[in-house]
N, C-alpha and C positions, 0 to 999 in steps of 0.2 A: 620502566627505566632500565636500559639495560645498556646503552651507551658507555666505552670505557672513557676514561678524557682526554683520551687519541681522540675518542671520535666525536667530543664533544667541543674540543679545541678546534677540528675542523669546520664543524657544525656553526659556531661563533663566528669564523674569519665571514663563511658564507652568510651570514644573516646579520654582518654588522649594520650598519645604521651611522657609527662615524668611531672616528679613532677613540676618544674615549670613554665609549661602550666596550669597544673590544680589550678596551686596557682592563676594565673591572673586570672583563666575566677569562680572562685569560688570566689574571692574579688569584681570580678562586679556584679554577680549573689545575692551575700550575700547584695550589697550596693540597691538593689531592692527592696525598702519594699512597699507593697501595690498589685492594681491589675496589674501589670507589664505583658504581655505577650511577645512571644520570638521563637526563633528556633535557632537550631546550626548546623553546617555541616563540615564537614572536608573532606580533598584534601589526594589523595596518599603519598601526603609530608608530612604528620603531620601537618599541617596548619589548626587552625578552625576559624570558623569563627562565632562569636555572635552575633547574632540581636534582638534588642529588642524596645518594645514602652510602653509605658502608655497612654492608653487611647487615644491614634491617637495624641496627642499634643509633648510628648517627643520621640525622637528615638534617638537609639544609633548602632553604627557597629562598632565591633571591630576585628580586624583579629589578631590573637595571634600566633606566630609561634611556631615549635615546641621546639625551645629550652625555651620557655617562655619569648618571648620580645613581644611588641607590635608592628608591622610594621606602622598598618592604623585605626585610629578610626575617624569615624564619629559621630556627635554630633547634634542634631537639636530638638531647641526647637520652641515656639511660634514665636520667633524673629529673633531668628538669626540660621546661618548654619557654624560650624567650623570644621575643618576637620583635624588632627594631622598625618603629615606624613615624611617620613625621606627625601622623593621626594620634592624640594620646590616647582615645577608643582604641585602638587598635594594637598600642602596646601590651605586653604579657611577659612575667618573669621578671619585674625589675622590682628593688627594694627601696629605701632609704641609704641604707649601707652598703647595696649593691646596684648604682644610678647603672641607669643608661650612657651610652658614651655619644659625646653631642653626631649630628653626621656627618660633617667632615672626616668623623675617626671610626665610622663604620667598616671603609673598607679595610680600615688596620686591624679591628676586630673580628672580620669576617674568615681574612685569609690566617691570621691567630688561631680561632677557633677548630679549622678544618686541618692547620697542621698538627693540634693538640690532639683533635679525635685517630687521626694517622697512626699515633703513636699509640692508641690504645686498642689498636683489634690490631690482632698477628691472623697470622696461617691459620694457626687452631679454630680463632675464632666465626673466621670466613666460613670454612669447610663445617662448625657445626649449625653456623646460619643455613646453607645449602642444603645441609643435609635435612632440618627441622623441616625446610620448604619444599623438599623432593618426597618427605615420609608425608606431608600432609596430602599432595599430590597422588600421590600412591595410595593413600587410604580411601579417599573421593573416587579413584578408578574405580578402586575393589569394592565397593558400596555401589557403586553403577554396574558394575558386573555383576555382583548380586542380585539387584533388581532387574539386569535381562536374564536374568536365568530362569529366577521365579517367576515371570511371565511369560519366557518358554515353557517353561514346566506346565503353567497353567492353559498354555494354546494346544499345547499336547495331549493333554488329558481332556480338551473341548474336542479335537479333532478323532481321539478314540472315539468317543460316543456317538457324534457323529456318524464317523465309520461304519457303528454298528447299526446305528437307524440306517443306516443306506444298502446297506446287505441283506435287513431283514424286510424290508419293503420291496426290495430285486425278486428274493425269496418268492416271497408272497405274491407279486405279480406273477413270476415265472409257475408259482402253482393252479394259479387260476385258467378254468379253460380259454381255447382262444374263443371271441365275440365273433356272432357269426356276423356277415357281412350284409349290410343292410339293403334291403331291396329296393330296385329303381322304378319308379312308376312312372308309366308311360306319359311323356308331353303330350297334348292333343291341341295341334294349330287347327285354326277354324279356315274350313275351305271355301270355295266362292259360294258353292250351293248351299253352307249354311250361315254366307255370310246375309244380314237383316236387308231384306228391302229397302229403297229409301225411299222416304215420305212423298205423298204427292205435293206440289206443290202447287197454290191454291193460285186460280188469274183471276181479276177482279172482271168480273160481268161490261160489256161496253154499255153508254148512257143509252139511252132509251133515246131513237130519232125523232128530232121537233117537227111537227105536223106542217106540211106542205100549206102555203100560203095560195088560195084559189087566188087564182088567174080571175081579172075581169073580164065580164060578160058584152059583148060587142054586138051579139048579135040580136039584145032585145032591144025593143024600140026606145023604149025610154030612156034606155041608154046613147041611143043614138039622137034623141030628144036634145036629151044636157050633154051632150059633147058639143051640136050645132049650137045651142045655148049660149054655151063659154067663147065659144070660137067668135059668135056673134058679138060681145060682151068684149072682148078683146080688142076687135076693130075699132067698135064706136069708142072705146077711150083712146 
């Protein structure tokens, strides 16, 4: 929150929603006299929502809908914490002797309130709020500072040691003789004359020739018998 309510005045015109949203959260803003800081925020609904304090000791929250009613204010000052809501779950800080004020008289209550708290932080009180929040600020650096130092301190004292294995290993290499260079033995490619014969390779034997079929004999009689035989035999059918 760090909006003055210059800039929270502007903040309202730009995210009103309709004239009588802008009239509430402009009566709380106006009833803020002094160093008051603040933010506002609105919902896709038209709903904003005002927050604000003086000096870390008053704070207020207000949600404002969009037809301009107040739904939820919070209120907290040094003492007490009262909370204005149409929920009675949600109320806080009210008595029997100290009612709630119905809500139509919220907003009379509201901008009451903020001009009462007004009146109760000055200058002095501002500037020791400030300052309580800049020593606490400053003590959280100095403890972060502290701790990069002592883990410099401690990367420094890894990096001597370090150091010294690394020099005493140079050392030590540097005193050892140089290795002698290792000897090349000679490649030996296989030439054509002692490259292996190649295998014979084996043909299969051709078949064996089928025996010649004898020719008939013509020239013995008897064959010359039974040839005239048949011949004869052929006629007569």
């Amino acid at each position: 929150m760090t909006a003055t309510p210059d800039d929270l005045r502007k903040r309202a015109t730009r995210l009103r929603r309709g004239v009588g949203q802008l009239g509430v959260l402009e009566a709380i803003i106006d009833a803020a006299y002094g160093p008051w800081l603040g933010v506002m925020d609105a919902d896709g609904r038209g709903t904003a929502e005002l927050r604000m304090h003086l000096a870390g000791q008053y704070r207020i929250t207000a949600v404002v809908t969009s037809a301009g009613k107040l739904s939820l204010v919070q209120l907290t000052d040094p003492d007490t914490e009262r909370v204005l809501s149409a929920k009675p779950s949600l109320r806080q800080g009210w008595t029997d002797t100290d009612r709630m004020p119905k809500q139509p008289d919220w907003i009379e209550y509201v901008v009451s309130w903020v001009e009462n708290a007004s009146t109760h932080v000055d200058r002095r009180a501002v500037l020791a709020w400030r300052l309580a929040g800049a020593d606490r600020r400053l003590a959280a650096m100095d403890e972060t500072i502290e701790n990069l130092r002592a883990s410099l301190l401690e990367r420094e004292q890894l990096r001597t040691t370090l150091a010294a294995e690394v020099a005493e290993l140079r050392a030590e290499l540097e005193s050892l003789p140089a290795a002698p260079a290792p000897s090349e033995d000679p490649v030996t490619f296989p030439t054509d004359a002692a490259a292996p014969a190649p295998a014979d390779v084996l043909t299969p034997d051709p078949p064996d020739p089928a025996p010649p079929i004898p020719a008939a004999d013509t020239s013995s009689p008897d064959t010359i018998n039974q040839t005239a035989f048949l011949e004869t035999t052929q006629v007569i059918l």
